[in-house]
C-alpha positions in Angstrom: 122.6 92.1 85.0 125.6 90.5 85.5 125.5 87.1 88.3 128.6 87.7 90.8 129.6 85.2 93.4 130.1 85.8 97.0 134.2 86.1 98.4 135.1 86.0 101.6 137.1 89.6 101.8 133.7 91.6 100.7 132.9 94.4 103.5 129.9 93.3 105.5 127.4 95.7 103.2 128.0 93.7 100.4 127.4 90.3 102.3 123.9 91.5 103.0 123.4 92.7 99.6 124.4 89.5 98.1 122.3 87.7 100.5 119.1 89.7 99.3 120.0 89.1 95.9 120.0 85.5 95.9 116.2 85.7 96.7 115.6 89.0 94.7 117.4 88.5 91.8 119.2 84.6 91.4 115.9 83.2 92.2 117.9 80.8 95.2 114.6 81.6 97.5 114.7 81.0 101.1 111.4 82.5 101.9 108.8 82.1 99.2 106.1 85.0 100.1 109.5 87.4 100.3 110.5 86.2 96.8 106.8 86.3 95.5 106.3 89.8 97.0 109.7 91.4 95.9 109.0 90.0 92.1 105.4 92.0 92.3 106.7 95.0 93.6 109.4 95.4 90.9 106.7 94.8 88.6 104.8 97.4 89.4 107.2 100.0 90.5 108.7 99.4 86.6 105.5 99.8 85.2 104.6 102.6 86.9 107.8 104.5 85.5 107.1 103.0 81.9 103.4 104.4 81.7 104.2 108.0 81.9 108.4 108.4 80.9 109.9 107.3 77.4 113.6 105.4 77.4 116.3 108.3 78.2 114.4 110.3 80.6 116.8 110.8 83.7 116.2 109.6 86.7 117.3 109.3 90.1 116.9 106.3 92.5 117.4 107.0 96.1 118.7 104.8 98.8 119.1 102.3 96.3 121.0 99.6 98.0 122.2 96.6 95.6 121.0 99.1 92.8 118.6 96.3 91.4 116.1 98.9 89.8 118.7 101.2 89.2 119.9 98.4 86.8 116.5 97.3 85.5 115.8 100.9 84.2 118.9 101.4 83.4 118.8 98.4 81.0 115.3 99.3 79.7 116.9 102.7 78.6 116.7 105.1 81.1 119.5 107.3 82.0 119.7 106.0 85.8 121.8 108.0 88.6 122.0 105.5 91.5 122.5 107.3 95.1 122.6 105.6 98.6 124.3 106.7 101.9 126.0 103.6 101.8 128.9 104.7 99.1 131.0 101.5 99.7 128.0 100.3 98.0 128.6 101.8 94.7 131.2 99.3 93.8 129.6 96.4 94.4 126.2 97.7 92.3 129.1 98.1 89.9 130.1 94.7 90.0 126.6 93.4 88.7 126.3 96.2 86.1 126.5 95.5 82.7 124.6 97.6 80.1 123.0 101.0 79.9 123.4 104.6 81.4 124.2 104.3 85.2 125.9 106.8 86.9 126.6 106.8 90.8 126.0 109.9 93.6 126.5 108.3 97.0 126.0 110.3 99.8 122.6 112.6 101.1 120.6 112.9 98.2 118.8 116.2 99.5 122.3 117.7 99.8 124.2 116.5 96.8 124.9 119.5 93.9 122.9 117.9 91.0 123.2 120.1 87.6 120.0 120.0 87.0 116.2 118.1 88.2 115.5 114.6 87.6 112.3 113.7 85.4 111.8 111.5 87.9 112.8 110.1 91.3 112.7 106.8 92.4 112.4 105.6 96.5 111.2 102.0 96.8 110.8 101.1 100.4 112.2 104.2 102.1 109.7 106.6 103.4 108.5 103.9 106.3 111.8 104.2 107.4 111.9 108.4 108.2 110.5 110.3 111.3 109.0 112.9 108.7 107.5 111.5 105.7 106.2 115.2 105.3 109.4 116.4 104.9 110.9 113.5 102.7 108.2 113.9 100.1 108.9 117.8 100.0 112.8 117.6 99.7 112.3 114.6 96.9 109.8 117.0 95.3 112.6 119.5 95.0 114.5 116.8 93.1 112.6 116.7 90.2 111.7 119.0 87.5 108.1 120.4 86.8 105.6 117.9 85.6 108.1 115.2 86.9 107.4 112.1 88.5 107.8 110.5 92.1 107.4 106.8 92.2 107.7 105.3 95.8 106.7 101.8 97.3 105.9 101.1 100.5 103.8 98.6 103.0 100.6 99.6 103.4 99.5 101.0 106.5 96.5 99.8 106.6 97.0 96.4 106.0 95.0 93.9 108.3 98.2 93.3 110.5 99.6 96.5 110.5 100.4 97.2 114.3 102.8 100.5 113.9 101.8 103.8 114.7 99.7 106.3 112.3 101.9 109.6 111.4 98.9 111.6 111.5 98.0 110.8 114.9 101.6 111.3 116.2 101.6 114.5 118.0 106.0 114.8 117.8 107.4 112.4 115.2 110.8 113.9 116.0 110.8 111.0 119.3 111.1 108.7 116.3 114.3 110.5 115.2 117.1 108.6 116.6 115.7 105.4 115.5 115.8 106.5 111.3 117.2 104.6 108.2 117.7 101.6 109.9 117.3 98.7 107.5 114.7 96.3 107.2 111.7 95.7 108.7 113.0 96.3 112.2 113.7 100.3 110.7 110.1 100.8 110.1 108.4 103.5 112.3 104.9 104.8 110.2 103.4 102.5 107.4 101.0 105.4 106.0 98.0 104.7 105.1 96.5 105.3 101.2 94.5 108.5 102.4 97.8 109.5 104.3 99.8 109.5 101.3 97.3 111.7 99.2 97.0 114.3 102.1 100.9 114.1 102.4 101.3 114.1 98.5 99.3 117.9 98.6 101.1 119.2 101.2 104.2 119.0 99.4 102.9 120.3 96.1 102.5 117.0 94.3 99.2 115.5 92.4 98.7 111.6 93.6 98.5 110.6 89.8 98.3 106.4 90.7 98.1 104.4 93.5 98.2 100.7 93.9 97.6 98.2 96.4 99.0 94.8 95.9 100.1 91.7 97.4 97.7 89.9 99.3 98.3 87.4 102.6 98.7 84.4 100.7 101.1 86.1 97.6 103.7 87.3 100.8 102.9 84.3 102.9 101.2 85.8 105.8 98.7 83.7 108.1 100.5 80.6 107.5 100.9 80.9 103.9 104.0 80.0 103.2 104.2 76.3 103.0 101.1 76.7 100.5 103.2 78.5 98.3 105.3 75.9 97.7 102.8 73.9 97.0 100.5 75.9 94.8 100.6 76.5 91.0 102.2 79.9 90.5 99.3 80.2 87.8 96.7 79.6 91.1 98.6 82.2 93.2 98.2 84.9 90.5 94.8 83.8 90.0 94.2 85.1 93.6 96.9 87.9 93.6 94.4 89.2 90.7 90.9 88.2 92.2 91.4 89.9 95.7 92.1 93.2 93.1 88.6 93.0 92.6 87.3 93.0 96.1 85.2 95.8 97.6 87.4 98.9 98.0 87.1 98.5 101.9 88.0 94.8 102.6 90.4 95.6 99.3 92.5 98.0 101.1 92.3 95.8 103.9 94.1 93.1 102.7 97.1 94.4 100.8 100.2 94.2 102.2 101.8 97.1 99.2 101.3 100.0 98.1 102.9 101.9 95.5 101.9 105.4 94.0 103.0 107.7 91.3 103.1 111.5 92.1 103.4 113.9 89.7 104.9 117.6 90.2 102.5 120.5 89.1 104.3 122.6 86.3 
């Protein structure tokens, strides 16, 4: 991935893309758990690709901001069509782009005229920010061929300090409506919980294949955490990442802030 440099005339977009990358990606970290967290997460969400699709499978990654994973698979072989609704965003994943097969589809992703299914879609951090999660899984389904793959990330709903509403218990999610795709944290409306994804996962025709929990308080910096990660051998904060994997399934899915999953369309 090609390092670019900040200029003054960039449209505001790329400003806070930059400014993500520089913990993301250029390693200039200005919160440590975020950092740690963000490094996990594209761990995983790689790996989760790699286990089940060889280099040149096609695939789609929606809402994909800066386009960092776009880049990553697309450098690891994949054939990679990045998408976002932001399409002055395009230019500046451009920028950073340097090797392998990326192509670009800004726009809706559920309305776009692709020739043909994906093998797999990508959505890292997106379905926390919809009304309908129902209906986002069954419109990404449509994206992708039979015996295809989904591969999404997002915070785990029923992490310890989760305080956001349940979808299943929301009797009209469409009062959540106005309030969609905004970015960030501040655009989250359900955090679904593990068994919420599998239920979710059926009704739209898809087989939960994987799911992960990951990243505990002290790997994000939670519970005044931070400082310590600063302080602490990146070999010890593994250490712990990888011990609290091995807790009791309960207290386990209690203390992960991620989860990620793989879903896998029926043929």
């Amino acid at each position: 991935m090609r390092r670019v440099r900040a200029e003054a005339t960039w449209p505001e977009s790329w400003k806070l893309s930059y400014a993500y990358d520089l913990e993301e990606v250029y390693g200039e970290i200005t919160h440590r758990g975020y950092a740690a967290a963000y490094r996990e997460r594209r761990r995983h969400t790689l790996n989760l690709i790699a286990e089940v699709l060889p280099p040149g499978s096609r695939i789609l990654d929606i809402a994909a901001a800066q386009g960092n994973f776009s880049i990553a698979l697309a450098e690891m072989g994949y054939r990679v069509t990045w998408n976002d609704l932001r399409a002055e965003l395009a230019d500046y994943v451009r920028l950073k782009h340097e090797r392998g097969d990326l192509a670009f589809a800004p726009g809706n992703a559920f309305e776009l005229p692709f020739e043909r299914a994906f093998d797999a879609v990508l959505a890292t951090e997106i379905i926390e920010h919809v009304a309908h999660p129902d209906r986002f899984l069954a419109n990404v389904a449509a994206l992708v061929r039979p015996h295809g793959h989904i591969v999404l990330t997002t915070p785990n709903g029923a992490y310890f300090r989760n305080r956001l509403p349940k979808f299943s218990d929301c009797p009209d999610p469409g009062v959540f409506e106005a309030g969609q795709f905004k970015p960030n944290a501040d655009g989250h409306i359900f955090l679904l919980y593990p068994d919420e994804l599998r239920d979710l996962s059926v009704r739209a025709g898809l087989e939960l294949e994987r799911l992960l929990l990951f990243t505990n308080p002290l790997t994000i910096g939670h519970v005044r955490t931070e400082r310590l990660l600063g302080l602490l051998p990146a070999s010890l904060v593994r250490a712990v990442e990888q011990g609290t994997r091995r807790l009791p399934p309960a207290l386990h899915r209690r203390l992960m802030f991620q989860m990620g999953a793989r879903l896998r369309k029926p043929g």
